[in-house]
C-alpha positions, 0 to 999 in steps of 0.5 A: 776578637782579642785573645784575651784568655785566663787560664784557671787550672784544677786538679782534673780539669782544666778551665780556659775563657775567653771573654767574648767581644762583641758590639752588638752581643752579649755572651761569654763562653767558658770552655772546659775539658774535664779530661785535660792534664795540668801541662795542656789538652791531649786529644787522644787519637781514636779517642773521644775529646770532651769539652763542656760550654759554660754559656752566660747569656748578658743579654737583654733577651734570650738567645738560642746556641744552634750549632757548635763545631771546630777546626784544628788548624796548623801552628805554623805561619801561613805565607803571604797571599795564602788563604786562610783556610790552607792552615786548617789540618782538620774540621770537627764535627759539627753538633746541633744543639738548639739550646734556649738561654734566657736573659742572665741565664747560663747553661752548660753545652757537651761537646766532643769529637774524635780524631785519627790524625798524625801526633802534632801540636795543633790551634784547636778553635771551638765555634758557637753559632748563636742568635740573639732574639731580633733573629740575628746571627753571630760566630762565637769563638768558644776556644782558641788555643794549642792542643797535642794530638797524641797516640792513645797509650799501649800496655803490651798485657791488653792491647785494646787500652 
C-alpha cells in the first residue's frame, strides 16, 4: 500500500485520505476527525477520539464494511529480526459494523475509541474488514499517520473538565 496521503484541513476538522490500492478492490476511505486541531490530532487520555469513515464503494457490486478497529504503534524503528508486532503500544477496540455500501454508493462509519496511556506521539492505524460481493475479504487501511496522546486539560476551579 502506498502512503500516498493528502492532507485537507478545515477550521474544525481535519480530513486525511489515503487512496486505497488494491488489485482486486475498489474502495476508497477518507478518515475524518471532527475534533481535531489545525497542528495534528490529540487523542485525549480518558477521553473518547471520534473519527468518521467516509467509505466510496468503486466497485462493480456492493460490499459489506463488517469490522473496523486500530493499533497505536510506536514511532520508533523497529531493530533487525524484531516482529512486527513489538512496535504496537496499543489495540483499539474493535466495532462491528455490517454496513452494506452498494455500487457507487458512499456511507459514512462513526468510529471512537478511548485511551488511558503515557503522553507520546504515536502511528495511529485505523483498519477496515470488507468483503466484496463473491465473499472475498479484504484489510483496508483507513489511517496511517502520527498522532499525540495528551492529558486531558485540568482547570484547578473544576477539577472533572
Amino acid at each position: 500500500m502506498n502512503d500516498n496521503s493528502d492532507s485537507l484541513q478545515a477550521a474544525e476538522e481535519v480530513v486525511h485520505q489515503e487512496q486505497v490500492v488494491s488489485l482486486n478492490l475498489a474502495v476508497a476511505i477518507v478518515a475524518k476527525f471532527p475534533e481535531a486541531e489545525h497542528f495534528g490530532i490529540k487523542v485525549v487520555n480518558g477521553r473518547p477520539t471520534k473519527a468518521i469513515l467516509d467509505v466510496t464503494n468503486n466497485e462493480a457490486g456492493p460490499v459489506t464494511i463488517s469490522v473496523v478497529g486500530g493499533a497505536l504503534s510506536s514511532l520508533k524503528t523497529l531493530p533487525a529480526g524484531a516482529q512486527p508486532w513489538t512496535a504496537i503500544a496499543r489495540n483499539l477496540t474493535s466495532h462491528k459494523s455490517n454496513v452494506l455500501i452498494p455500487a457507487g454508493g458512499q456511507e459514512s462509519i462513526p468510529y471512537q475509541f478511548l485511551v488511558d496511556m503515557h503522553p507520546a506521539d504515536l502511528r495511529l492505524q485505523l483498519i477496515a474488514v470488507v468483503s466484496d460481493a463473491k465473499g472475498a475479504v479484504y484489510q483496508v487501511q483507513a489511517f496511517n499517520e502520527t498522532v499525540s496522546v495528551v492529558e486531558a486539560p485540568t482547570n484547578i476551579f473544576h477539577p472533572q473538565t
